[in-house]
NUSEZA-707298 format. One line per field, with one value per atom (N, C-alpha, C, O, CB): x, y, z; residue in one letter; residue number from 1. Coordinates in steps of 0.05 Angstrom, whole numbers, always signed. Atoms other than C-alpha are relative to their C-alpha. Glycine has a CB too. Example, Ala and Ser with C-alpha at 12.3 -4.5 7.8 and 13.67 -1.06 7.14 Angstrom:
residues 2
x c(+18|+246|+18|+39|-20|-16|+273|-15|-5|+9)
y c(-24|-90|+24|+24|+1|-24|-21|+22|+44|+9)
z c(+0|+156|+0|+13|+25|-1|+143|+14|+18|-29)
res c(A|A|A|A|A|S|S|S|S|S)
n c(1|1|1|1|1|2|2|2|2|2)
This chain:
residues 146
x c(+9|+358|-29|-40|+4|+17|+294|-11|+3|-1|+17|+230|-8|-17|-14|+16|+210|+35|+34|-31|-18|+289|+1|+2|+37|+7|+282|+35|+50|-24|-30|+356|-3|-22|+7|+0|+375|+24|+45|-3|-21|+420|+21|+13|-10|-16|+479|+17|+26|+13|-29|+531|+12|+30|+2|-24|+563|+3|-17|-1|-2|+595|+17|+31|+30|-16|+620|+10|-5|-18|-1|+658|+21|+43|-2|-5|+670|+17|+16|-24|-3|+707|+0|+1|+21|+3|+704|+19|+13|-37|-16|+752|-6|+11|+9|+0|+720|-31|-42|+2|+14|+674|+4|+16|-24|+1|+671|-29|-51|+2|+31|+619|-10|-7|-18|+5|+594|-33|-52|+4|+27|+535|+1|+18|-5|-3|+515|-29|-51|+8|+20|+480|-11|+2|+5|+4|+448|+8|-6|-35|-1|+469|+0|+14|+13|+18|+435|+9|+13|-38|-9|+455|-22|-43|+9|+22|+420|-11|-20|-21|+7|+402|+9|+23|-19|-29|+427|+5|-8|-12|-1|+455|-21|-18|+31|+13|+405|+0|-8|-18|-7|+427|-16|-40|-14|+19|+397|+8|-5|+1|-11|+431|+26|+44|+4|-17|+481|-5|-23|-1|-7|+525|+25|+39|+12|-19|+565|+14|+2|-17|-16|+625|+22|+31|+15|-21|+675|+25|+25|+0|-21|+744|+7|-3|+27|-2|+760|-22|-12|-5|+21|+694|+1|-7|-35|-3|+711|+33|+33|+4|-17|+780|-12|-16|+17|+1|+759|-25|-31|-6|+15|+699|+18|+14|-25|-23|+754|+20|+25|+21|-14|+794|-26|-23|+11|+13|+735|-12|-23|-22|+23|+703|+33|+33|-18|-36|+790|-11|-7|+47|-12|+779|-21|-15|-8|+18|+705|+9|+4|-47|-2|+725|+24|+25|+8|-23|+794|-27|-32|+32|+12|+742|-21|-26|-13|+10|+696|+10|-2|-8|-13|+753|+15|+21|+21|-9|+781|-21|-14|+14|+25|+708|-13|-20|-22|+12|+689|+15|+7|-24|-19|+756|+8|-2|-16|-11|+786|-14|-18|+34|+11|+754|+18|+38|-10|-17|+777|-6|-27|-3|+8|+786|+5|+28|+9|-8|+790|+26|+36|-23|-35|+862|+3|-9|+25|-6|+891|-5|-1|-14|-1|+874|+6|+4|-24|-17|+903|-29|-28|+42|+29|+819|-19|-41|-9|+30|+766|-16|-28|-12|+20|+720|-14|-36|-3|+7|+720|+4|-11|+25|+3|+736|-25|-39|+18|+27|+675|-22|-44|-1|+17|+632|+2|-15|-4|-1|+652|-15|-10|+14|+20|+596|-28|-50|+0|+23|+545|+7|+27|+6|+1|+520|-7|-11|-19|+14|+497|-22|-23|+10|+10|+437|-4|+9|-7|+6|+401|-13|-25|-28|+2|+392|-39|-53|+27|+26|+320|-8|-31|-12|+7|+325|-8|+3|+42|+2|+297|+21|+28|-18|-11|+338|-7|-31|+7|+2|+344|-24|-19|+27|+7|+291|+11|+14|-16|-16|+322|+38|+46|-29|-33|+402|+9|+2|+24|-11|+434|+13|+27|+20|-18|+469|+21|+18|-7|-22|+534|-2|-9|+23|-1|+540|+24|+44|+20|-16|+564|+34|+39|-19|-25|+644|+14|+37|+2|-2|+643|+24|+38|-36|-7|+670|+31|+42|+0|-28|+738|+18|+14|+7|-13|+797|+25|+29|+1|-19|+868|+20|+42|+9|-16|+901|-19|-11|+5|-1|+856|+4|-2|-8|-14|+890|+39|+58|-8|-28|+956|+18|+13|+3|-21|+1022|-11|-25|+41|+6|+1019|+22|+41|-8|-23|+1068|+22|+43|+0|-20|+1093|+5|+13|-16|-5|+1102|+35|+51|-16|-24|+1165|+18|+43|+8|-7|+1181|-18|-41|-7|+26|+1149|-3|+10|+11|+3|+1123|+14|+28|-21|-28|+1167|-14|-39|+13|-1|+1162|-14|-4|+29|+5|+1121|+21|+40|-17|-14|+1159|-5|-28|-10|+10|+1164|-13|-9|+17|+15|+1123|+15|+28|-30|-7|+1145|-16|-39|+10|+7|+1147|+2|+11|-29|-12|+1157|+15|+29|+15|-20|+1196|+14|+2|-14|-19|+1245|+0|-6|+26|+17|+1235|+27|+50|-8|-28|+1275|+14|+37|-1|-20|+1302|+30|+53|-17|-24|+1347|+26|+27|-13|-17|+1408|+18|+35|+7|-7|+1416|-9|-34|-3|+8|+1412|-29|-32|+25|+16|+1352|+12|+37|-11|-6|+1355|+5|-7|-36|-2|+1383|+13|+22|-12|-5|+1418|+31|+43|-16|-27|+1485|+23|+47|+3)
y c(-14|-799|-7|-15|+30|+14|-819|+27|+46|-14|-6|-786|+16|+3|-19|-12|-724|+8|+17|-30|-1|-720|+39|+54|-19|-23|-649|+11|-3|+1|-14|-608|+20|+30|+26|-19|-571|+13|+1|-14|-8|-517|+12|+28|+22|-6|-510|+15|+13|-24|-16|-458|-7|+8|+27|+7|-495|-22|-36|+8|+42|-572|+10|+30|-29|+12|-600|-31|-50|+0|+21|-655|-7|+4|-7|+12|-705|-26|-30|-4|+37|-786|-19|-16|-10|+21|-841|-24|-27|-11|+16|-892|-22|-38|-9|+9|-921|+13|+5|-33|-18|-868|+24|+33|-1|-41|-791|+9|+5|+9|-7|-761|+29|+44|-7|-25|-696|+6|-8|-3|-5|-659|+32|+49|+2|-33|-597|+5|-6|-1|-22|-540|+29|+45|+3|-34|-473|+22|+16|+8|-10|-423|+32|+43|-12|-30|-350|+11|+3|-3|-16|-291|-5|-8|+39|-2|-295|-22|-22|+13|+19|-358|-26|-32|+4|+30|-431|-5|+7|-39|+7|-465|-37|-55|+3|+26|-529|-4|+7|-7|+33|-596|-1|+4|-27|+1|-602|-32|-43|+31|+34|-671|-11|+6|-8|+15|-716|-26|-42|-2|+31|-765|-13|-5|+4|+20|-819|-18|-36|-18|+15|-849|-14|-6|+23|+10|-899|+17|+32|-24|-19|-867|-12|+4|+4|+11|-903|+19|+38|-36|-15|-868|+23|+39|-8|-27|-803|+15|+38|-4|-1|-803|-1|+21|-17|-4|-819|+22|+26|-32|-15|-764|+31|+52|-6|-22|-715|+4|+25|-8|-1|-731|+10|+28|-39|-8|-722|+25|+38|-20|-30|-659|+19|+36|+20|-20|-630|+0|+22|-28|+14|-665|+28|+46|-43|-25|-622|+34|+53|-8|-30|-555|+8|+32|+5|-9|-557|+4|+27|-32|-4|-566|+27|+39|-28|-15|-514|+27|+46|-6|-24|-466|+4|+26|+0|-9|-474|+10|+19|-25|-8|-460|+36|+51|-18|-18|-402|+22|+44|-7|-22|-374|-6|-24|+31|+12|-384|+11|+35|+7|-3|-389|+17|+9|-23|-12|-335|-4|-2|+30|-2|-343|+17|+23|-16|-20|-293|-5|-26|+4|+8|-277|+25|+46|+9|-14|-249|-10|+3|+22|+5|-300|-30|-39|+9|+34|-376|-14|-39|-13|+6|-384|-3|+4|+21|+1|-397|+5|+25|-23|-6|-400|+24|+33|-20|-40|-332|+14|+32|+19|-23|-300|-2|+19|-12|+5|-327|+3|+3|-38|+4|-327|+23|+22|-23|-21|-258|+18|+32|+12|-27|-210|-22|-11|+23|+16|-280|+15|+22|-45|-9|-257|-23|-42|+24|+21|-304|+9|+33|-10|-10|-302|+11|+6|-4|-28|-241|-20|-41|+30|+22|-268|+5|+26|+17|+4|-293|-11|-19|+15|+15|-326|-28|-31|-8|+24|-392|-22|-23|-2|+19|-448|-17|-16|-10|+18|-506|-21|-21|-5|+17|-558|-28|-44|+2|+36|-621|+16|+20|-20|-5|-598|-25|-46|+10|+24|-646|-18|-4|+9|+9|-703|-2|+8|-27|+11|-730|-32|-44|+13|+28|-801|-13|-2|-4|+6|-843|-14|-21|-20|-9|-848|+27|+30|-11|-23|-773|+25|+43|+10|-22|-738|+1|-19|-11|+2|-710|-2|+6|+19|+10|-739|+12|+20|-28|-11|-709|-21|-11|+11|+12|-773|+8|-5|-33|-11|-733|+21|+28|-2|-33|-669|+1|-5|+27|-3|-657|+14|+38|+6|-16|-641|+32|+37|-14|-38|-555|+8|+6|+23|-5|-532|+27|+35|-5|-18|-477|-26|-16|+32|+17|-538|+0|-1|-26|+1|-537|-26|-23|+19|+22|-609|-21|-15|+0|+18|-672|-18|-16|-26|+16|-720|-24|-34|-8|+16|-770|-29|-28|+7|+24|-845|-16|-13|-6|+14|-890|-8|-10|-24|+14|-916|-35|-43|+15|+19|-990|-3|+15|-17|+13|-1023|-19|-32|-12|+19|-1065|-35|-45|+5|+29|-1135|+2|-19|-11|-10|-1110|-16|-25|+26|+17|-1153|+21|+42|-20|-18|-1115|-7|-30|+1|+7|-1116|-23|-23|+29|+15|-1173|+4|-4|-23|-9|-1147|+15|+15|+20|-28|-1096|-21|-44|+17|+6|-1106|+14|+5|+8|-5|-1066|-7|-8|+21|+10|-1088|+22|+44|-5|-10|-1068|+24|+28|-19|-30|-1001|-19|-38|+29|+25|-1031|-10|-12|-19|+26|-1086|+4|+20|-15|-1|-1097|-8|-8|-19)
z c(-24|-606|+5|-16|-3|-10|-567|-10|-17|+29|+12|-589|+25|+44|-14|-22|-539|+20|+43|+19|-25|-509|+6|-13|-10|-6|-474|+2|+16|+29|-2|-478|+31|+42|-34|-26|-417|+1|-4|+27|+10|-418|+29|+46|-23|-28|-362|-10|-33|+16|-2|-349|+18|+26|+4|-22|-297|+3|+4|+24|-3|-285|+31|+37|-38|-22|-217|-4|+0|+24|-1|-227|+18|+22|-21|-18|-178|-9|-34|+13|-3|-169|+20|+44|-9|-24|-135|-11|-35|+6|+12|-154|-20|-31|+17|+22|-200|-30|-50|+11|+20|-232|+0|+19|+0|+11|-259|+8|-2|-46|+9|-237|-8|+11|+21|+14|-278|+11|+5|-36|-9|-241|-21|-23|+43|+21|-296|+6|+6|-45|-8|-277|-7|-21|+17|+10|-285|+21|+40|-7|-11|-247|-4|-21|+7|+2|-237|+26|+49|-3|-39|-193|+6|-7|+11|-20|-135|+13|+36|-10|-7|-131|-9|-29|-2|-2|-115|-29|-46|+16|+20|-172|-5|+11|-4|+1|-201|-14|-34|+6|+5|-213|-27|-23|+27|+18|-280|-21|-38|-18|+3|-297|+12|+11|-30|-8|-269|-16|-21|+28|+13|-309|+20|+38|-39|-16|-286|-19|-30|+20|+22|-332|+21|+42|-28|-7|-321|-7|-26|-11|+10|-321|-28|-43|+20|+29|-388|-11|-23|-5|+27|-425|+7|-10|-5|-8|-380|-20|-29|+40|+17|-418|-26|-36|+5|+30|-488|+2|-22|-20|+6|-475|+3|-9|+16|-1|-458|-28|-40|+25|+35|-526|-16|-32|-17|+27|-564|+4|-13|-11|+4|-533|-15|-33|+47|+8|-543|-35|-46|+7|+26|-619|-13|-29|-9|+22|-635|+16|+2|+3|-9|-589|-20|-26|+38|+22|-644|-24|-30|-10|+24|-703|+2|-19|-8|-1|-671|-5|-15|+16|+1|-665|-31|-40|+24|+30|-735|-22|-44|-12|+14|-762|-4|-22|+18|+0|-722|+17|+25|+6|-7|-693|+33|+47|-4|-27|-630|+31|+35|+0|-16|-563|+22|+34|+4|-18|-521|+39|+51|-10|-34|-438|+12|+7|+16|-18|-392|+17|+25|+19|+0|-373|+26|+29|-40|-32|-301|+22|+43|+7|-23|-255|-10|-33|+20|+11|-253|+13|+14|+21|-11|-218|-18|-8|+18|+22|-282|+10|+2|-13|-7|-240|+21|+26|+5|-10|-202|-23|-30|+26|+35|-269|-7|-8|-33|+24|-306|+24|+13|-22|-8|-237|+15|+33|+7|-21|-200|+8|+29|-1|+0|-207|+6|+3|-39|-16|-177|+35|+48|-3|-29|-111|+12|-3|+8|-13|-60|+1|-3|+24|-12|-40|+20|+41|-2|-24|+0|+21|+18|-13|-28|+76|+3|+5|+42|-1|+78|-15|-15|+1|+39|+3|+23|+44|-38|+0|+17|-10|-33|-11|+16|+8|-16|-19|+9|+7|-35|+20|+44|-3|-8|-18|+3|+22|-9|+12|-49|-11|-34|-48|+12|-57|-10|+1|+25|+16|-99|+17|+32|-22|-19|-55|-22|-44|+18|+8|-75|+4|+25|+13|+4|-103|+38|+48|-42|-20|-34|-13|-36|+19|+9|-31|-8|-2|-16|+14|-69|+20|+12|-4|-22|+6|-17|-26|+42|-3|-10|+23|+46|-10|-20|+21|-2|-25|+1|+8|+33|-17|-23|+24|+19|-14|-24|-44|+5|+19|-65|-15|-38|-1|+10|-68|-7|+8|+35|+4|-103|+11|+16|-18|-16|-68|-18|-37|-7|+7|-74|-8|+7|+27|+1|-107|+8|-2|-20|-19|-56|+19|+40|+16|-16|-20|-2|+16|-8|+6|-54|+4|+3|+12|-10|-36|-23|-30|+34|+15|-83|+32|+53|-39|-22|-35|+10|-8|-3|-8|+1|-4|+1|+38|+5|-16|+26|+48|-7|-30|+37|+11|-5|+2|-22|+87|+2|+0|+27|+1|+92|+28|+45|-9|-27|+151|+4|-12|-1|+1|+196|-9|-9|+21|+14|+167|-28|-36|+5|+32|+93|-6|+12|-5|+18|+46|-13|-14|-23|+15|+12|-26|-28|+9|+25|-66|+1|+11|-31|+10|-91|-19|-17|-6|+18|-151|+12|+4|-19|-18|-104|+3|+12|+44|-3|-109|+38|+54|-29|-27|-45|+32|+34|-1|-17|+25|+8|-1|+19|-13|+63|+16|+18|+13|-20|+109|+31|+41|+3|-27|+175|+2|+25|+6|+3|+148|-2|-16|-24|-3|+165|-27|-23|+24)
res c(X|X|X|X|X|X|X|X|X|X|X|X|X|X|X|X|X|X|X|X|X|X|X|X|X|X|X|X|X|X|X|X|X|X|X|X|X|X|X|X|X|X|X|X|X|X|X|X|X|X|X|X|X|X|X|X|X|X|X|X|X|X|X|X|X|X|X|X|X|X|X|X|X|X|X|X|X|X|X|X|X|X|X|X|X|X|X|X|X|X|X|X|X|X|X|X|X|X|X|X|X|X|X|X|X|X|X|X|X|X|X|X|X|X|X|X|X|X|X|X|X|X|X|X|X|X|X|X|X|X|X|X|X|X|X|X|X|X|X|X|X|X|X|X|X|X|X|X|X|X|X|X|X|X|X|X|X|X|X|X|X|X|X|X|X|X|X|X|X|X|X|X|X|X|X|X|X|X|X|X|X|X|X|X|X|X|X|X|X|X|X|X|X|X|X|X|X|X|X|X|X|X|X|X|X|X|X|X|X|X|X|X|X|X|X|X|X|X|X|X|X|X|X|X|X|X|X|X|X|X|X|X|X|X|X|X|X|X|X|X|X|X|X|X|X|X|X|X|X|X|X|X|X|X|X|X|X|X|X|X|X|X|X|X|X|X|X|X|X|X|X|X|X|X|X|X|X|X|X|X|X|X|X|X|X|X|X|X|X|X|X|X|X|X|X|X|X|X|X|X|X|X|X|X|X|X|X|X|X|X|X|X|X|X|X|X|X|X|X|X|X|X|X|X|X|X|X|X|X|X|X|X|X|X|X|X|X|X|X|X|X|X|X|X|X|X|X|X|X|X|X|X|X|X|X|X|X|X|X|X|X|X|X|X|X|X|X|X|X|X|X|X|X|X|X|X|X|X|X|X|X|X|X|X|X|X|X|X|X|X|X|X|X|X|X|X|X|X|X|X|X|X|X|X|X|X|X|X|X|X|X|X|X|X|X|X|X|X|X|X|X|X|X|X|X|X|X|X|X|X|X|X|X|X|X|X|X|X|X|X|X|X|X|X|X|X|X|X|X|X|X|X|X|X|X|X|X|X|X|X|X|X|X|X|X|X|X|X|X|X|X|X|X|X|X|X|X|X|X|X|X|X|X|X|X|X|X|X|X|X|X|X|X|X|X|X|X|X|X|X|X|X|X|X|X|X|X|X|X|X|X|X|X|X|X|X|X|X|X|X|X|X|X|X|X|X|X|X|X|X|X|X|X|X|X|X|X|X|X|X|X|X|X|X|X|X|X|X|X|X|X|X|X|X|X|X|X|X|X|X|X|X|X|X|X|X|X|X|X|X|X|X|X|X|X|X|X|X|X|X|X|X|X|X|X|X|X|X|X|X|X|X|X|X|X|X|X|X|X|X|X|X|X|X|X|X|X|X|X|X|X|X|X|X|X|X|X|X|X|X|X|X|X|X|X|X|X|X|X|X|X|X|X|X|X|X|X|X|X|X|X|X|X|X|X|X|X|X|X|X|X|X|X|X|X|X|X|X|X|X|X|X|X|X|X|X|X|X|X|X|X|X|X|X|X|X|X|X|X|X|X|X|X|X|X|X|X|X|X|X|X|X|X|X|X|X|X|X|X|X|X|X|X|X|X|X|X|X|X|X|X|X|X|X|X|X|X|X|X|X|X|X|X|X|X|X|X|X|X|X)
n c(1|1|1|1|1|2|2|2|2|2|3|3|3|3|3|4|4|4|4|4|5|5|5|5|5|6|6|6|6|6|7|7|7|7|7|8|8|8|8|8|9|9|9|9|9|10|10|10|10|10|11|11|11|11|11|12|12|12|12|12|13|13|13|13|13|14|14|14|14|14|15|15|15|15|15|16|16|16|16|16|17|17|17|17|17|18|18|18|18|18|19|19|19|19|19|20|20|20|20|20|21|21|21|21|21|22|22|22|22|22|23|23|23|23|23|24|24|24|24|24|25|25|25|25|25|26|26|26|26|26|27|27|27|27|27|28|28|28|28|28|29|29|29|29|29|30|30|30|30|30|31|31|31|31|31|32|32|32|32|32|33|33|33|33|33|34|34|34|34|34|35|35|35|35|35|36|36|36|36|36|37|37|37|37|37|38|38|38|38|38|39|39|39|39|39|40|40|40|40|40|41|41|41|41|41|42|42|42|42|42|43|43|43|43|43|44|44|44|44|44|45|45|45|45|45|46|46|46|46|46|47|47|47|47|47|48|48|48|48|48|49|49|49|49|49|50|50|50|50|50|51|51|51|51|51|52|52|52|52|52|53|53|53|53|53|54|54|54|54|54|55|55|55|55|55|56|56|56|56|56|57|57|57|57|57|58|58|58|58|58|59|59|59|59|59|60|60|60|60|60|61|61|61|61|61|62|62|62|62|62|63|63|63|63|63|64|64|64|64|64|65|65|65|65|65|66|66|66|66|66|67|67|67|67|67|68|68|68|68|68|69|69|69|69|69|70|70|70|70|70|71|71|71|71|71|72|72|72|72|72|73|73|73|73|73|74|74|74|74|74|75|75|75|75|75|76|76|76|76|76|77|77|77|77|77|78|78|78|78|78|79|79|79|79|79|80|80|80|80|80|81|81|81|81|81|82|82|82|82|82|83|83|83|83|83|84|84|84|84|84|85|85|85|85|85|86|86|86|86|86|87|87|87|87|87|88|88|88|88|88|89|89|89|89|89|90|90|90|90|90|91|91|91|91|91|92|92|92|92|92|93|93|93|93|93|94|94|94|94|94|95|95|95|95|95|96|96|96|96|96|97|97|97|97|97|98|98|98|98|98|99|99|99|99|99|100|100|100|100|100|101|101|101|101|101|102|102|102|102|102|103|103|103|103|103|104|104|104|104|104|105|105|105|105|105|106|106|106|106|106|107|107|107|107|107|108|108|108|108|108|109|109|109|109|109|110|110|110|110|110|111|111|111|111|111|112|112|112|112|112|113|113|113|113|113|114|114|114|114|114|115|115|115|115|115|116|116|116|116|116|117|117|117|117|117|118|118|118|118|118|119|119|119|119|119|120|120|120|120|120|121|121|121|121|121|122|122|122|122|122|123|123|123|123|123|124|124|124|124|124|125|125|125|125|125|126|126|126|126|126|127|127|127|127|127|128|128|128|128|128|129|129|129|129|129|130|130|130|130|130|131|131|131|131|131|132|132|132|132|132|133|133|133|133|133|134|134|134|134|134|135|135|135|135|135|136|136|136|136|136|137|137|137|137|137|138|138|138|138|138|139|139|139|139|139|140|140|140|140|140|141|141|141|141|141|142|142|142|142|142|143|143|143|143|143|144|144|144|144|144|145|145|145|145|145|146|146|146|146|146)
């Protein structure tokens, strides 16, 4: 570790992607006032996966040490459970000067949200376009095809 590295301590992550990164913005967040950005990382999904195995690997060794981590239970929401008694701020608070941006690409799009499952339906298969080849393995004719 570098000589002077300063720790910063967050109760809250946003994390974001972009197709070809993770991005983890961690923060502090206090009633009353905004939450601030106190670092942003940026992993390839490959090192975002193996950092996910290994936090699962030490939060098991943490919990066989010092007992099991309990979560708050009654809503399928974490984050209104653990954040319900934050107020916004009172009308006149000053805002944020510098609000954190979002890495460009970051906007969510509706091909990044999962079918719902009151949808009650999985999602239907594209459609071919016209001009489409039909796979060649198929043993079946094309749609159409006499």
């Amino acid at each position: 570790m570098p000589d002077g590295l300063q720790s910063k301590y967050s109760n809250m992550a946003r994390i974001s992607h972009t197709p070809s990164e993770i991005v983890f913005d961690f923060a502090t967040m206090l009633p009353g006032v905004h939450p601030e950005v106190v670092s942003r990382v940026l992993m390839s999904p490959l090192a975002a996966k193996m950092f996910l195995q290994a936090l699962g690997e030490n939060i098991n060794r943490y919990e066989a040490t010092f007992g099991p981590i309990k979560l708050p239970v009654g809503t399928s929401d974490l984050a209104s459970t653990l954040f319900r008694n934050v107020q916004p701020p009172a009308p006149g608070d000053k805002p944020d000067k510098n609000p954190p941006e979002s890495p460009p690409g970051d906007e969510p799009t509706d091909d990044d949200q999962p079918p719902s499952p009151e949808d009650g339906e999985p999602p239907s298969p594209p459609q071919p376009q016209e001009g489409d080849k039909p796979p060649e393995d198929s043993d079946e004719p094309p749609e159409g095809a006499a």
